[in-house]
N, C-alpha and C positions, 0 to 999 in steps of 0.2 A: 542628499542623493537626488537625482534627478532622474525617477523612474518612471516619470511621466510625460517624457518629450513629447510634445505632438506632430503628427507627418502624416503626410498623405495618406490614403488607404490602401495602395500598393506597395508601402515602404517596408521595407526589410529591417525592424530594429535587430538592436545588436550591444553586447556590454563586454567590455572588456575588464575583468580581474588586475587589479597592478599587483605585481608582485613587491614581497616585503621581507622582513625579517622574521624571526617566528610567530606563531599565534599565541597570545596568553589573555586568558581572560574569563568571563563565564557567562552565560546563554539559559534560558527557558524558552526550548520551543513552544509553538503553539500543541492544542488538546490533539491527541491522537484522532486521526481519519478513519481506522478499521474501528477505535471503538466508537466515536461520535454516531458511525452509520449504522452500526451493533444497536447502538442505544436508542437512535430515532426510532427504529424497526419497533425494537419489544417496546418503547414507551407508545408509539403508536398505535398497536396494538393490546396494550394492557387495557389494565383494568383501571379507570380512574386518571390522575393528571401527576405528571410527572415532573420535575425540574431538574435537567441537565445542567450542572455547569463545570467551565472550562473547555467547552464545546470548540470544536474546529469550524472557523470561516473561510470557507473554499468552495471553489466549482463543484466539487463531488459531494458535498454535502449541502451547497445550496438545492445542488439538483433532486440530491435526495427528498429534503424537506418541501420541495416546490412541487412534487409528485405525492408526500402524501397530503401535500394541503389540496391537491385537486381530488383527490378522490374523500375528501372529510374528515383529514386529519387537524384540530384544530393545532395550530403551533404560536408560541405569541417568544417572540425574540426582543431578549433584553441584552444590557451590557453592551451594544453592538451588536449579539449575534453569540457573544459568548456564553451565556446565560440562556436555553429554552427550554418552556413551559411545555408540556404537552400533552394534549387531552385523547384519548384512546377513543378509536373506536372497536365494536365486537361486530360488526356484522359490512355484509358487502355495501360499497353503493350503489345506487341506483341509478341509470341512464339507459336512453334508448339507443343511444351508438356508444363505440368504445371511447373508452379514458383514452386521450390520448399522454404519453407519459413520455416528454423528453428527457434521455440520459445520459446526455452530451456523450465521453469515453470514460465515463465512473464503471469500473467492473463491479464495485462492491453493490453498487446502485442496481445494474439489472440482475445482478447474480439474485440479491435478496429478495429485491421485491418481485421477481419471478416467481421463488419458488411460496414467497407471502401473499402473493394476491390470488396463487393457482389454491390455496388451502381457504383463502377467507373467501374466495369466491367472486364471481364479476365479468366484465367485458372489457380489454385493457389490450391498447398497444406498447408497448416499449422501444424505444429508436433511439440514436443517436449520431454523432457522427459518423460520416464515409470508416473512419478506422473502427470503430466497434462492429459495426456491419460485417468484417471482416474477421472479431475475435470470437471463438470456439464458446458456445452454449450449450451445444448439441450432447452432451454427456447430460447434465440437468434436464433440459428436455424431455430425452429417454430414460432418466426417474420418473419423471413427474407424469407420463403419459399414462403408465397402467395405473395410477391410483385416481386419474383425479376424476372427476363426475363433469364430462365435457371432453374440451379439445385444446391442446396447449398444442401451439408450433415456432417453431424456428425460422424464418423465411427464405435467408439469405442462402447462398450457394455453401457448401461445409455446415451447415449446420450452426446457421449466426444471427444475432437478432438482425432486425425487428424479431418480437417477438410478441407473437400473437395467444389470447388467453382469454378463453370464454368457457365458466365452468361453473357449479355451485358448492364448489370445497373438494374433499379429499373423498374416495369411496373405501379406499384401502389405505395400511393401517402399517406396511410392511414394504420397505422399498431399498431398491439397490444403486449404487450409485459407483463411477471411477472415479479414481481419486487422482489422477496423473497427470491434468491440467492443472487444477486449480483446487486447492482447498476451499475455496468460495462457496461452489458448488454444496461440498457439505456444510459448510458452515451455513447457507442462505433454509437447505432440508432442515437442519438443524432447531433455528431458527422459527422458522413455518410450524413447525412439529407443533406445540402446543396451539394454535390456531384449528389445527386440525383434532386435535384433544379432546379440545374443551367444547367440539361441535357433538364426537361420540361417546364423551369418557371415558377414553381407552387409547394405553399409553401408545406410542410411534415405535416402533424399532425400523434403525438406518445400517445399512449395511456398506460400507467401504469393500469394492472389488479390486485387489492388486495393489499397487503402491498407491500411498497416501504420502501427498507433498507437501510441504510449510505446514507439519505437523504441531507449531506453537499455535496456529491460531485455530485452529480446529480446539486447542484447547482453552486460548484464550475467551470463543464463542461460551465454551460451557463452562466459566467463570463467571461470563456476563449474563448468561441464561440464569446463572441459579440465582445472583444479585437480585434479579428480576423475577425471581420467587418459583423459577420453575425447576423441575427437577431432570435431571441430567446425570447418564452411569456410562464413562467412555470405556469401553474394555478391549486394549490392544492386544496384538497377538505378544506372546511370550517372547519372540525373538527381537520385539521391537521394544523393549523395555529402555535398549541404552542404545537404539538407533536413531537416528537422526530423521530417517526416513521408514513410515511403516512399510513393512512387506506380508501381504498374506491380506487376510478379511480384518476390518476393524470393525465393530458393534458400537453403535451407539443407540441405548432407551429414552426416551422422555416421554417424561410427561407432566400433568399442572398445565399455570397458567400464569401468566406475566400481572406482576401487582405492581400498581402506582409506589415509586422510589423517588428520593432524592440523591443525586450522585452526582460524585466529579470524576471529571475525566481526563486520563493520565496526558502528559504531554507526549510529543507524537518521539520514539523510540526512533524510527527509519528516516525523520528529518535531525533528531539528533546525531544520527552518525556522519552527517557533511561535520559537525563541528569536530566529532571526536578525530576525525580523519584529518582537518586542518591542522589540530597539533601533530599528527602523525609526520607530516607532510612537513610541516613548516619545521620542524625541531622545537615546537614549543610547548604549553600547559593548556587545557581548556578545560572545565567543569561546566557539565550540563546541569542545570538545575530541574528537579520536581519528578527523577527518575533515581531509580535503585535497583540491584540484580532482583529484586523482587518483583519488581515492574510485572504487570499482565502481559506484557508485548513481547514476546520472545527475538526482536531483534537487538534488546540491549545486549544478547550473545554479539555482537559484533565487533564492542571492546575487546572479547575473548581472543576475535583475531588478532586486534591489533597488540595484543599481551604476546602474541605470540610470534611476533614480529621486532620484539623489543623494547614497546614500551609497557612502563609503569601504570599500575591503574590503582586510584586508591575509589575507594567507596563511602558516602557519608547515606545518614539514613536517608536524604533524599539528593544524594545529587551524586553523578559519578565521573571522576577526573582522570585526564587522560594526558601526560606526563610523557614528552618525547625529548627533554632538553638534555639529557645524558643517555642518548644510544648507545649500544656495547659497538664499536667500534666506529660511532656516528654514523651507523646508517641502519637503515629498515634490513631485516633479512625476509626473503621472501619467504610463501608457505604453498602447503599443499593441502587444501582444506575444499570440504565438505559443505555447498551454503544453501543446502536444500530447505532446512530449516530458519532459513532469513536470507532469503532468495531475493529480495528486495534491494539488499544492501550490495549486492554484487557488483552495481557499477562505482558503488563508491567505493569498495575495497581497486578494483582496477586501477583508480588514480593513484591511493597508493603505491600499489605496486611497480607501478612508474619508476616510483625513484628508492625501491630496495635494490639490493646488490646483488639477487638472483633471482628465479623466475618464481611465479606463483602460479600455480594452477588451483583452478576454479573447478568445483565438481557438482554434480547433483541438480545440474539446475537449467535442466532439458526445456521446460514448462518456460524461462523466461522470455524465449521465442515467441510467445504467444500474450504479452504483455501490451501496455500502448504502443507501443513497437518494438520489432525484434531485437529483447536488451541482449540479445551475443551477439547478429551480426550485425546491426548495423552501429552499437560500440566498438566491432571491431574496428568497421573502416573507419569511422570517427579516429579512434584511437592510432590506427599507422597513417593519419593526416598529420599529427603529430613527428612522424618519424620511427613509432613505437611495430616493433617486432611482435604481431599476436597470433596467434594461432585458435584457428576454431576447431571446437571438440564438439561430439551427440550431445554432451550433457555440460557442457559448460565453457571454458577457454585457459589458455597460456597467456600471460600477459607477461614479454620480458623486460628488465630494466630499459631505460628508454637512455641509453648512452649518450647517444649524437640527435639533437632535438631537430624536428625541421622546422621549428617556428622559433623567432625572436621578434624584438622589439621592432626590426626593423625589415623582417618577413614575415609578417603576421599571414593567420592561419584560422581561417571561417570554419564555425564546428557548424554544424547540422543537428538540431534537437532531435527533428522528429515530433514536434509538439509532444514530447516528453519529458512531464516535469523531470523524473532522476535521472535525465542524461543533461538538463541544463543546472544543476543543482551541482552534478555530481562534475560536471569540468567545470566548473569553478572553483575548483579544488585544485586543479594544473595552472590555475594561474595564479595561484598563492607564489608557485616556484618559476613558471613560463612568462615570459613575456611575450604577447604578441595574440594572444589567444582571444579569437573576436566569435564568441556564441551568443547563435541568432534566437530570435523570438524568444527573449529571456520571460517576458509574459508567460510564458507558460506554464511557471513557478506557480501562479493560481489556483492551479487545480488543485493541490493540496498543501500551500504556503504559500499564499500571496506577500505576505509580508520578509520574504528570504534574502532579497539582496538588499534589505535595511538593516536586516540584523545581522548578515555577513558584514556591511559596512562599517558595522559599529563594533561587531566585536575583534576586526582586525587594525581599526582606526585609522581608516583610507577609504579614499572616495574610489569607486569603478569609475571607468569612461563607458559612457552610453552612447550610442549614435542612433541617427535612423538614417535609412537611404529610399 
């Protein structure tokens, strides 16, 4: 593969998918990104030196680690990067002007260490790119503002970082938070909470007002919390026992303190679903390796779609295979599904959807507007560049069978990322079946899989065409 062209510094690279016969074969992605940035946080802050491995090497987690090595996180990277060491610190650093903290557009990055540096204390900028500048913090914020001892703000227009944080820990003990952007937000309080603990010995109580969205990782966080020796009591409301999405107040206590562990960490769930979707797509067999419905990532549910679409799913204790070579009447049947709870996965069920025999509609998933870019609309226009029939909804989209394509081999058809890794991940999935499909700044894959169109190369056993201009 030749994902290294070199070209000018104005040039527009670009990769083309060659289409083929079906996909069969088997995959280990790289370590999950929500739990890597999970783990740097509480090992950073624990007690003692911790060793990660299976770690994700990417922009959002280099940046994490690069943030708290500037403020005195020791960190020493083996393996490459897959394997780190990490030595805690308990108290703030020291400096006459603020940290400055670049966070390129890692949400998990300024979410956490917002609400972890306003609890341990300090003088700290946070920044990143033009487009984070832009995405919604201002919920976090307005938690973090009546407890903390000092001044937290938000800078941008809407309420977006930069985000500015000069304070000496938490004063209060008791805080409330919406839950309708972004589970982050609680999961970052979450998180902070024992920081702020072990400063008064005296537990946190976190309050969720109104809906609570991508409610697996809110639980995922207090799986890795307790790993990490602290203690964690999530108490939903009774209506949300078998919902997808909390409605009402959720309660979350903690308290304790993060203790030096040794862990490995799972492969990433939400880069496994490009593969589980290529069998989908192609009518063929792929087995993820190093995942199970047991997985801590709650987006392994996204097999559940595609079970529900027709294919077969079998499950070994660590790998889960996804079986499309006998469709009930050889094709995908569309659905009508709910992906509030793996909200992630949305663009990649949309290629699907492409090529089932009726429409699918998308629910729940208002909040992914507000992601590295607008994953409804501006998938949508992506997607009728294709020729495809979509419809935007408040909370999600129609995606109809995509009948009469407008791109072939010899009308090709320039997607537009967005410098966002899941929309260049997630149409390379159309070019399993399209020909002609030319998506730009495939780099972008970095952020959280640098290594994707190697191991898309290999496990469909075809080179892409790359260009630059």
């Amino acid at each position: 593969m030749n994902s290294t062209t070199e070209s000018p510094s104005d040039a527009i690279a670009t990769v083309r998918v060659i289409p083929g016969g079906p996909v069969c074969g088997s995959v280990r992605p790289p370590g999950s990104k929500s739990l890597t940035n999970r783990a740097l946080l509480m090992a950073a802050f624990g007690r003692g030196t911790s060793q990660l491995e299976g770690a994700l090497v990417s922009e959002d987690t280099h940046v994490m680690t690069d943030s708290l090595r500037k403020i005195g996180v020791d960190i020493e990277s083996q393996d490459a990067g897959r394997t780190l060491v990490v030595t805690g610190v308990q108290s703030a650093p020291k400096s006459d002007s603020p940290f400055d903290l670049y966070i390129a557009n890692s949400g998990t990055t300024v979410r956490f260490l917002t609400a972890a540096l306003s609890a341990l204390g300090g003088n700290y900028v946070l920044s990143g790119v033009p487009r984070m500048h832009e995405r919604p913090i201002g919920d976090l914020v307005d938690a973090l503002s009546p407890v903390v001892e000092g001044r937290i703000e938000a800078v941008s227009e809407g309420g977006c970082p930069p985000v500015h944080i000069q304070t000496s820990g938490w004063a209060k003990h008791e805080l409330s938070v919406a839950g309708s952007v972004s589970s982050q937000y609680l999961s970052g309080l979450m998180m902070a909470a024992p920081l702020a603990s072990r400063r008064s010995n005296q537990p946190v109580t976190i309050r969720v007002v109104g809906e609570l969205v991508s409610r697996p990782y809110v639980e995922m966080t207090a799986d890795a919390m307790q790993v990490f020796g602290a203690s964690v009591e999530l108490q939903w409301p009774t209506a949300a026992q078998s919902d997808v999405a909390a409605q009402g107040d959720v309660l979350v206590q903690i308290s304790g303190d993060y203790d030096a562990i040794g862990w490995s960490i799972e492969p990433d769930a939400s880069a496994a679903s490009y593969f589980w979707a290529a069998a989908a797509i192609s009518g063929g067999d792929v087995t993820v390796k190093g995942l199970s419905r047991a997985a801590t990532q709650g987006d392994v549910a996204f097999v559940d779609v595609l079970e529900m679409m027709g294919c077969q799913i079998e499950e070994g204790d660590d790998s889960i295979r996804v079986i499309a070579t006998d469709l009930p009447g050889g094709q995908l049947g569309g659905v009508d599904v709910d992906m509030n709870a793996i909200s992630d996965t949305v663009q990649t069920l949309a290629m699907v959807a492409l090529f089932a025999n009726s429409p699918t509609r998308v629910r729940g998933v208002a909040h992914n507007r507000f992601k590295e870019t607008d994953r409804i609309g501006d998938l949508a226009c992506e997607l009728r560049k294709l020729g495809a029939t979509i419809q935007e909804h408040d909370d999600g989209m129609t995606i109809h069978p995509l009948s009469e394509p407008a791109v072939s081999e010899g009308n090709p058809v320039r997607l537009d990322t967005y410098h966002d890794h899941r929309m260049a991940m997630s149409f390379s999935l159309a070019g399993l079946r399209l020909g002609g499909i030319e998506i730009e700044n495939p780099a972008c894959t970095g952020k959280t899989y640098p290594n994707y169109w190697s191991d898309l190369e290999q496990l469909i056993g075809r080179a892409h065409h790359w260009t630059a201009e």
